[in-house]
C-alpha positions as CSV (number, residue, x, y, z in Angstrom):
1,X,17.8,-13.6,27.5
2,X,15.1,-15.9,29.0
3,X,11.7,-14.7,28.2
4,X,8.9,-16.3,29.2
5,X,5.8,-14.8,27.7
6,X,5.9,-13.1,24.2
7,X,3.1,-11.2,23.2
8,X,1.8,-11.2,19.1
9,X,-0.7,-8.8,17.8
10,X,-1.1,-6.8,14.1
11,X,-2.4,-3.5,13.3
12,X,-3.3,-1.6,10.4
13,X,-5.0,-2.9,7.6
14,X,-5.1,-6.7,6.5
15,X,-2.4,-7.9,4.3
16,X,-1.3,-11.4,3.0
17,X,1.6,-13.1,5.0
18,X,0.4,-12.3,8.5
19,X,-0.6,-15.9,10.2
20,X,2.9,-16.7,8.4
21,X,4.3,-14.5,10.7
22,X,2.0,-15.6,13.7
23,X,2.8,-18.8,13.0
24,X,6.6,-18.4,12.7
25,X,6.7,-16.7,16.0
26,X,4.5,-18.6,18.3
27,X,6.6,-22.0,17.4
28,X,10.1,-20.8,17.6
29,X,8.9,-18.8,20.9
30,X,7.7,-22.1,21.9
31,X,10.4,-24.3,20.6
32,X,12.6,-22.1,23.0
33,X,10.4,-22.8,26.1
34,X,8.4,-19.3,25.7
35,X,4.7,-18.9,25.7
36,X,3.5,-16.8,23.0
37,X,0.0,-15.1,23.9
38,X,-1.9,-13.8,20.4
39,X,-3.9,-10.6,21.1
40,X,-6.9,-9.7,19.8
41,X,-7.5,-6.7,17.5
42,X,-4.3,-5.1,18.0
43,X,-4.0,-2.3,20.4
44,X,-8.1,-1.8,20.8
45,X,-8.4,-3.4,23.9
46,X,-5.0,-3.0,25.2
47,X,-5.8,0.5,25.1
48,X,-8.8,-0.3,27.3
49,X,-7.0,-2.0,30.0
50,X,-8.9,-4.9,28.8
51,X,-7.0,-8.4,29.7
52,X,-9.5,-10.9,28.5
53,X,-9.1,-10.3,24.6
54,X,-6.2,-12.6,24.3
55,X,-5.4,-16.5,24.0
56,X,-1.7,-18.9,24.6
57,X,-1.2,-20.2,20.7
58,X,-0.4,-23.7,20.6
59,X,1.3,-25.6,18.3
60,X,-1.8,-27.2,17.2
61,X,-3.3,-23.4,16.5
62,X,-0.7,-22.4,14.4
63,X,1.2,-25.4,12.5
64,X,-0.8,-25.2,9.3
65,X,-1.8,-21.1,9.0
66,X,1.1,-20.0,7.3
67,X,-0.7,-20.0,3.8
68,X,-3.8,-18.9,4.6
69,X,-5.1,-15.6,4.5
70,X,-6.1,-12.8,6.8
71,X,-5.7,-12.6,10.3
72,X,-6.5,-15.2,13.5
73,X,-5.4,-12.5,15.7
74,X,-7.6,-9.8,13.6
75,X,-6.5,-6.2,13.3
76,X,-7.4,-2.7,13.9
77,X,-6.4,0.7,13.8
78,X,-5.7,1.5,17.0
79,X,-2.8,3.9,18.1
80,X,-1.7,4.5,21.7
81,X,0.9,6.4,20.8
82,X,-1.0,9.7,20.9
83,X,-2.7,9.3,24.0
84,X,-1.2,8.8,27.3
85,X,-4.0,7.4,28.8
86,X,-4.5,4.6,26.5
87,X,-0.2,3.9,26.2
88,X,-0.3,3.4,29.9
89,X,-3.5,1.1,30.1
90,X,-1.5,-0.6,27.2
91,X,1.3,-1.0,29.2
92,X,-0.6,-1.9,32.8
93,X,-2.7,-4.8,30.9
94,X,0.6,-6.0,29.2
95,X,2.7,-6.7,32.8
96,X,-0.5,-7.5,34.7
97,X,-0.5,-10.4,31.9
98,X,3.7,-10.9,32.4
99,X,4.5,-10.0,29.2
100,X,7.8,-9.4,28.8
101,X,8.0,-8.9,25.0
102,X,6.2,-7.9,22.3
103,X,6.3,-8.7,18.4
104,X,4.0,-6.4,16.5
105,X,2.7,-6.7,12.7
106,X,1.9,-4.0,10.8
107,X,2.8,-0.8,9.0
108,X,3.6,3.2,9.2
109,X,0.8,3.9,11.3
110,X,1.3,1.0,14.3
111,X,5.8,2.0,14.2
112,X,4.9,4.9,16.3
113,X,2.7,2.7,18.6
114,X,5.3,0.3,18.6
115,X,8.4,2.7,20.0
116,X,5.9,4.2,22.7
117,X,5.3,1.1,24.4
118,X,8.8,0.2,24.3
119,X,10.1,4.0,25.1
120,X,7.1,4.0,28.1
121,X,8.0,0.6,29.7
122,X,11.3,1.7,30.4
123,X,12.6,-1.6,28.8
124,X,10.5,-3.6,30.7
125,X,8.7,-5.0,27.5
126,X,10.9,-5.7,24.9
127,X,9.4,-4.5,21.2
128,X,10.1,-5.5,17.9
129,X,7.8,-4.8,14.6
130,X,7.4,-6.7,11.4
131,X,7.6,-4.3,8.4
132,X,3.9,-5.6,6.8
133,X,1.9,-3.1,4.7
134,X,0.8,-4.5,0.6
135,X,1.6,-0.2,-0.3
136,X,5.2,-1.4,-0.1
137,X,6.1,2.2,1.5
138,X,8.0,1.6,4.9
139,X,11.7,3.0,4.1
140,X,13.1,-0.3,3.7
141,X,16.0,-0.7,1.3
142,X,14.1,0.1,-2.4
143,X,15.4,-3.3,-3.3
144,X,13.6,-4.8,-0.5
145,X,9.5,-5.2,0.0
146,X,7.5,-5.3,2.8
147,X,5.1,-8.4,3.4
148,X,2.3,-8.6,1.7
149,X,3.3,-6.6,-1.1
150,X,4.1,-9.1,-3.3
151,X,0.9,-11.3,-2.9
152,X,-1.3,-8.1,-3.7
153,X,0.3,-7.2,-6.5
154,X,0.4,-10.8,-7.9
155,X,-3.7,-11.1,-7.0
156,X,-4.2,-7.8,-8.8
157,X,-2.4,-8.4,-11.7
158,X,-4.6,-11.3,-13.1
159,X,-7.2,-9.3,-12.2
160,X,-5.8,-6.7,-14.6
161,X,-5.2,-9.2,-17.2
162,X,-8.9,-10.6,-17.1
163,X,-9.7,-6.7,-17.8
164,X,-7.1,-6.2,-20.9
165,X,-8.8,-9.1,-22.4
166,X,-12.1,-7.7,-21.6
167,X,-11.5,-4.6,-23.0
168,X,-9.8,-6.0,-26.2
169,X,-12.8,-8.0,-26.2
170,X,-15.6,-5.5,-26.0
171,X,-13.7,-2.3,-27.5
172,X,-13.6,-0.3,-24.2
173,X,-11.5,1.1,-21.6
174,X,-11.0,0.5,-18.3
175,X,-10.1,2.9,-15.6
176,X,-8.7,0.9,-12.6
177,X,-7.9,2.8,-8.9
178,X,-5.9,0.7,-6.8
179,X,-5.3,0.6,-3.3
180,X,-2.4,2.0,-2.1
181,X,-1.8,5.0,0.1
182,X,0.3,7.3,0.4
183,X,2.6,6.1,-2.5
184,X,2.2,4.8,-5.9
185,X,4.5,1.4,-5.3
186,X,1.1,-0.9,-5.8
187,X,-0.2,0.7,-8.7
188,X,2.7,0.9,-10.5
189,X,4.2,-2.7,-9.5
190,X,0.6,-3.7,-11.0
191,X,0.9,-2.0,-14.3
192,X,4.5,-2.7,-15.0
193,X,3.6,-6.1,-14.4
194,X,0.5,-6.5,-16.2
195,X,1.6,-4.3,-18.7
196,X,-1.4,-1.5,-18.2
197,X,-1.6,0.8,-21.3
198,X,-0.7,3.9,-18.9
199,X,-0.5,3.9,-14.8
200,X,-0.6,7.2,-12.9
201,X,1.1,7.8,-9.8
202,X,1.1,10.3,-7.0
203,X,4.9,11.0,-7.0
204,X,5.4,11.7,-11.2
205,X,3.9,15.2,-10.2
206,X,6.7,17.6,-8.7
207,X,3.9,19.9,-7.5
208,X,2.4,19.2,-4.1
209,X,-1.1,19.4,-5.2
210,X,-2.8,17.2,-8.0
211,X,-5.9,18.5,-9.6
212,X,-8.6,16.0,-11.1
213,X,-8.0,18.4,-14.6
214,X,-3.8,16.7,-14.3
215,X,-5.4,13.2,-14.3
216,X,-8.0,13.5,-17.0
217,X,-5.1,15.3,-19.3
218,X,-3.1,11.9,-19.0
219,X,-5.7,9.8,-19.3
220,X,-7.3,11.4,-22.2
221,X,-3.9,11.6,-24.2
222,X,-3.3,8.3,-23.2
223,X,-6.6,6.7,-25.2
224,X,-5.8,9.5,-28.6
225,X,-2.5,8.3,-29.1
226,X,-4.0,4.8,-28.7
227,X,-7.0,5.6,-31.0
228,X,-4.1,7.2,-33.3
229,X,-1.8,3.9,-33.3
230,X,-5.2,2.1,-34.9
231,X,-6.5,0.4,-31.0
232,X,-10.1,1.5,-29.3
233,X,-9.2,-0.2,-25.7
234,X,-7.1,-0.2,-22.8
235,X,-6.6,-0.1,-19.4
236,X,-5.7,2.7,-17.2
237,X,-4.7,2.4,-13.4
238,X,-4.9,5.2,-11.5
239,X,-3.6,5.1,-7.6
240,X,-6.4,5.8,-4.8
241,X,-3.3,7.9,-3.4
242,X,-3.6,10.9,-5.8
243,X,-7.3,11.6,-3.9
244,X,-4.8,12.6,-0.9
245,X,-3.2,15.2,-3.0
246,X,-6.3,17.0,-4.1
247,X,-6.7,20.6,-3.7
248,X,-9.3,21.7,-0.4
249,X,-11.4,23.1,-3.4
250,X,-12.0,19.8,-4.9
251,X,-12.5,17.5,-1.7
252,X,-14.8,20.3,-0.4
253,X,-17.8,17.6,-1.5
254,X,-15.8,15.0,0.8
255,X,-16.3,16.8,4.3
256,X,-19.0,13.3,5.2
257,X,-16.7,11.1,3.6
258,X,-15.2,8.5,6.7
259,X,-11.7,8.8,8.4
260,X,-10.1,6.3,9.6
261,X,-8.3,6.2,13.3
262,X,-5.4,8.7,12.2
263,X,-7.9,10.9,10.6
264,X,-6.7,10.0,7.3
265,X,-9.6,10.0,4.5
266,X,-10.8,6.4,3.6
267,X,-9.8,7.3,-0.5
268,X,-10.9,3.7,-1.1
269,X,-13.8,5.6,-0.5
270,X,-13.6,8.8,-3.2
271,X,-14.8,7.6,-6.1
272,X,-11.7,8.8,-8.3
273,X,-12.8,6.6,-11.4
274,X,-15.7,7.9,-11.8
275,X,-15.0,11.5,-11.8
276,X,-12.4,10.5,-14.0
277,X,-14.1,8.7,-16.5
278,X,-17.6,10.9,-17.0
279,X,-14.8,14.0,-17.1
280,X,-13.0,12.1,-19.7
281,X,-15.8,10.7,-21.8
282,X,-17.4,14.1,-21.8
283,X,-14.6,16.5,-23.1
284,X,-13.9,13.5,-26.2
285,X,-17.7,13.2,-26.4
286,X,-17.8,17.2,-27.2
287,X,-15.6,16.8,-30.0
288,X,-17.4,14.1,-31.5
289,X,-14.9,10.6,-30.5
290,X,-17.3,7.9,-29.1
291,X,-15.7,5.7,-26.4
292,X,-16.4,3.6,-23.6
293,X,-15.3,4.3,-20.3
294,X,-15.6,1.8,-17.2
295,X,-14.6,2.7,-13.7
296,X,-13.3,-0.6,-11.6
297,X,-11.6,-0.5,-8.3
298,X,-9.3,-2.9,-7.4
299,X,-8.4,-2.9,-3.5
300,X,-10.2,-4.7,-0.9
301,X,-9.9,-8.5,-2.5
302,X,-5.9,-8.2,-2.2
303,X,-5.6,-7.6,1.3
304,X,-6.8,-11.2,2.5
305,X,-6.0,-13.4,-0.4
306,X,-3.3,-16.1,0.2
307,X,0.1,-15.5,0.3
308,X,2.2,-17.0,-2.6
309,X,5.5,-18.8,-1.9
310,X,7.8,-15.7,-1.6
311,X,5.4,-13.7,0.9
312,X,4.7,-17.2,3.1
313,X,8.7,-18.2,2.8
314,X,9.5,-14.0,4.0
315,X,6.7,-13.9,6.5
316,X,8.5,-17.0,8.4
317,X,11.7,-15.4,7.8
318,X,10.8,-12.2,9.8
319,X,9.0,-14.2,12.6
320,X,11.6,-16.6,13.4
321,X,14.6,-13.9,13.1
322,X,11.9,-11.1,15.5
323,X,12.0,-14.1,18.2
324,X,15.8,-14.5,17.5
325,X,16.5,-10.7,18.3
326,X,14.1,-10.1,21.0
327,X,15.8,-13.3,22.7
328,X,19.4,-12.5,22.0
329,X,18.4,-9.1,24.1
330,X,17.4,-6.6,21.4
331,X,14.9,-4.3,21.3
332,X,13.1,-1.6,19.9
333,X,13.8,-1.9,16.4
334,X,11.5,-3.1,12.9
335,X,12.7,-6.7,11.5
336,X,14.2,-6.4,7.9
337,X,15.4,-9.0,5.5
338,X,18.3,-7.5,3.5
339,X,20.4,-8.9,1.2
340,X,19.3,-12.2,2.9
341,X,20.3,-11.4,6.4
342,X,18.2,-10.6,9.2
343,X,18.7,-6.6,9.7
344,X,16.8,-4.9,12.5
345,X,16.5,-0.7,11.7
346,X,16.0,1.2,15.1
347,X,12.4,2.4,15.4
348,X,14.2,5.9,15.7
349,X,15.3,5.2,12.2
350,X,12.1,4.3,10.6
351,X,9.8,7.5,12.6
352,X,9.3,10.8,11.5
353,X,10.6,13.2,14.2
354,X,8.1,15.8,12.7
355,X,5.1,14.1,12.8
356,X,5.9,10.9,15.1
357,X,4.6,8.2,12.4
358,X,6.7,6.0,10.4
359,X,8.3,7.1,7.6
360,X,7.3,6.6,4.1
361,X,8.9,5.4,0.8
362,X,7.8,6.8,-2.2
363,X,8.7,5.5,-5.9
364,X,11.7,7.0,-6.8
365,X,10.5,8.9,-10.3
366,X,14.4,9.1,-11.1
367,X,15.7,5.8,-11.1
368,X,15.6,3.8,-14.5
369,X,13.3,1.3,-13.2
370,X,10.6,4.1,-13.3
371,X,12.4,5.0,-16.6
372,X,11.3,1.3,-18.5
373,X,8.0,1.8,-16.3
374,X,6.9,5.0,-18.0
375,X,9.0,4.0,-21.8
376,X,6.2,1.6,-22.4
377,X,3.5,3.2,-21.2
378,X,1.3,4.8,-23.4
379,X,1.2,8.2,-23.2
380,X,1.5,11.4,-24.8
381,X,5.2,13.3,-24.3
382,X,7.5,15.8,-25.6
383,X,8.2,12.9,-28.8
384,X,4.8,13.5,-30.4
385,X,5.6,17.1,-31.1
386,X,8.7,16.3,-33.3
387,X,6.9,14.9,-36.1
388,X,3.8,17.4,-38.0
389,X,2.4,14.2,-39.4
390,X,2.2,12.5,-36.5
391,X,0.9,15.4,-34.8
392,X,-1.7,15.8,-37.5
393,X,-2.7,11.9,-36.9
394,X,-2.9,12.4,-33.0
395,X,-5.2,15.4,-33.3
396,X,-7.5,13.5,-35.8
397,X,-7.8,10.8,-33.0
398,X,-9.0,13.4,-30.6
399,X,-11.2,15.0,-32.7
400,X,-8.8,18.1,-32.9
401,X,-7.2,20.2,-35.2
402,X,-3.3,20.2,-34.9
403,X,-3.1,23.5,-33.6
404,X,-5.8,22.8,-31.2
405,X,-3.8,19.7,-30.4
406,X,-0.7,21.1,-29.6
407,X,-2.5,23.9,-27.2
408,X,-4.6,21.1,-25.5
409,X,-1.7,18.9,-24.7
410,X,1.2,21.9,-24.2
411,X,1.9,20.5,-21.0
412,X,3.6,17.5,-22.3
413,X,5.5,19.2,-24.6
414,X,8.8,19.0,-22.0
C-alpha cells in the first residue's frame, strides 16, 4: 500500500524509548518514499482543529535521537475518544493535512483514542499504536514488556541501591513510593532487582479496598523481624498505586488533590510515605523501639532518563515493524514484539468493552516469579508462628509481649 504522509505523535506520560521510536519511523517511512509529519503534544491540538502544531521530520532531525531521552514531539493527555466533537476535529485536521496514517506512542489511556480515530475515519487513516508505558501494564504477553519499562526500572534501581547503602550507613529506614499506576509491575521489578528488604504491591491484597492500617501492618512487621534478625535499617518500597485503592473515608482529605485528563487522581501526588512512616514510627515509638523513618519518592526522574540498549534496540524494533504493517495494508491494531517476531494485537483485543480504555495487566500474585519475589522479602508470615522462641524474639523486637505479638500480627498468621 503506497502511503504518502504518516503521521507520529505520543500520549500519555513521558517514558524512555520514545524518539527511538520517532526516529525508527520517520526513516523507514522515508526510506520507503513516505513523508512522516511529527505532531505536537499528542491529540491537544488535533482535538482543536489546530493544523499548525506539526513539522515534516527529516533525516537530519531524527538520525541521532534514538538514545536520548524524552520527547521531540512532546506529550499530553489528551483523549478524543470521549468526545465527539474533538474525534471529528481530530479527524478534519488530520485529512485537511493528507494524512493517510497514523503511528501513535503511548499507553492504556491513548488505545482508546487510538481505535476511535481509526473506527471514525472509516479506514481512511490507517492506525497503529506502540505499546509504551514504564508501569509495564498493557496486556501484553507477561513474558513481554512495554517500552520504557525496562529503562525505569534500571534508573530506579541504583537509586535504590544508593539508599540501602545509605541506610546501612546511617542506621535508618527508607520508605520509597514508586511510580506506577494501576499495577504494582514497577515497584516490584525495582525491589526484586535491588533486592528491597520488603516491596508492597496493590494486587497481593484479594480485597478490593486497601486501608493505610494494611500497609503500616507490613511495613511495621517488616522492620521487627529485621530488628529481631540483629539489623536497624532497610528499605521499603511501597507502589503510588495502592493510593488508588483507598477507602472514600481515607481520601476524603484528597477532594483538592489534581486529576489528571481521565479524572484519575495524580497519586504521585498523595503523599503515601509520609502517612506511612509518622503512622509507623508512632505505634513502635509508643512501645518504646526508637527508629528512623525517611519517606522518598522515586517517580518523576525515570520517565525521561535515557534508554539503555534493550529499550533503544525494542523502541526501533516497534517503529520499523508499525511502518512495515501500516504499509503492507494493516490497520487498527497495537505493535508487539513476541517471541522476537513482530505481532500486531487488534485494538479490540487490548480495550475494555466496559469501560472503553485499554486493558490492564496486573502482577500475577500466583505465578512463582512472585513466589521468589515475596521468599526473600522480609516480612512477617504464617512461619514466625511455628517456633515460641522465635515468637518470643520477634515480640521483644517490637517492644511486645508474645501474646501481644501474636494478636497484633494475627493477620499473618495464614
Amino acid at each position: 500500500m503506497a502511503i504518502k504522509k504518516l503521521g507520529i505523535l505520543v500520549g500519555g506520560g513521558p517514558a524512555p524509548g520514545i524518539n527511538g521510536v520517532i526516529a525508527a519511523v520517520a526513516l523507514e517511512a522515508i526510506r520507503l518514499g513516505c513523508t512522516p509529519i511529527g505532531f505536537r503534544d499528542g491529540f491537544e491540538w488535533l482535538a482543536e482543529r489546530y493544523t499548525d502544531e506539526q513539522r515534516e521530520l527529516t533525516i537530519d532531525d531524527v538520525s541521532r535521537i534514538h538514545l536520548d531521552g524524552g520527547s521531540i514531539l512532546g506529550t499530553s493527555r489528551a483523549d478524543v475518544s470521549h468526545d465527539r466533537q474533538a474525534l471529528d476535529n481530530t479527524i478534519a485536521a488530520l485529512k485537511k493535512l493528507g494524512i493517510e496514517a497514523l503511528v501513535t506512542i503511548g499507553g492504556d489511556d491513548l488505545v482508546a483514542s487510538s481505535a476511535a480515530i481509526e473506527h471514525r475515519s472509516e479506514g481512511a487513516i490507517k492506525v497503529v499504536q506502540i505499546p509504551k508505558s514504564i508501569d509495564n501494564d498493557l496486556p501484553l504477553p507477561h513474558s513481554e514488556t512495554t517500552l520504557g519499562y525496562e529503562t525505569a526500572r534500571h534508573v530506579a534501581v541504583d537509586i535504590v541501591k544508593s539508599l540501602i547503602e545509605d541506610a546501612k550507613t546511617s542506621g535508618r529506614w527508607f520508605v520509597g513510593v514508586t511510580m506506577g499506576r494501576p499495577t504494582g509491575h514497577l515497584t516490584l521489578g525495582i525491589g526484586v532487582a535491588a533486592s528491597a528488604t520488603c516491596t508492597i504491591i496493590p494486587e497481593e491484597f484479594p480485597q478490593p479496598v486497601i486501608s493505610l492500617a494494611d500497609i503500616c501492618d507490613i511495613v511495621e512487621g517488616s522492620i521487627i523481624k529485621r530488628r529481631a534478625m540483629g539489623k536497624e535499617h532497610g528499605v521499603i518500597l511501597l507502589s503510588e498505586a495502592l493510593s488508588e485503592h483507598f477507602s472514600p473515608e481515607e481520601v476524603t482529605d484528597l477532594q483538592d488533590v489534581d486529576r489528571d485528563a481521565q479524572g484519575h487522581i495524580r497519586v504521585a501526588e498523595i503523599d503515601l510515605g509520609r502517612k506511612v512512616k509518622s503512622e509507623v514510627q508512632s505505634r513502635l515509638e509508643k512501645r518504646g523501639v526508637k527508629v528512623t523513618l525517611i519517606d522518598k519518592t522515586i517517580g518523576y526522574e525515570l520517565r525521561c532518563a535515557p534508554p539503555i540498549p534493550y529499550d533503544a534496540e525494542h523502541a526501533r524494533d516497534l517503529g520499523y515493524a508499525a511502518v512495515a504493517y501500516l504499509m503492507a495494508g494493516g490497520s487498527g491494531a497495537m505493535i508487539t514484539m513476541q517471541n522476537g517476531e513482530f505481532t500486531p494485537m487488534p485494538f479490540g483485543a487490548v480495550i475494555d468493552p466496559a469501560t472503553g480504555s485499554g486493558r490492564q495487566r496486573g502482577v500475577d500474585v500466583t505465578s512463582e516469579t512472585y513466589q521468589v519475589a515475596r521468599d526473600y522479602m522480609v516480612r512477617i508470615g504464617p512461619k514466625d508462628f511455628t517456633d515460641d522462641a522465635w515468637v518470643e524474639k520477634l515480640a521483644k523486637a517490637g517492644g511486645m509481649d508474645s501474646a501481644d505479638f501474636r494478636t497484633h500480627f494475627a493477620k499473618f498468621t495464614q
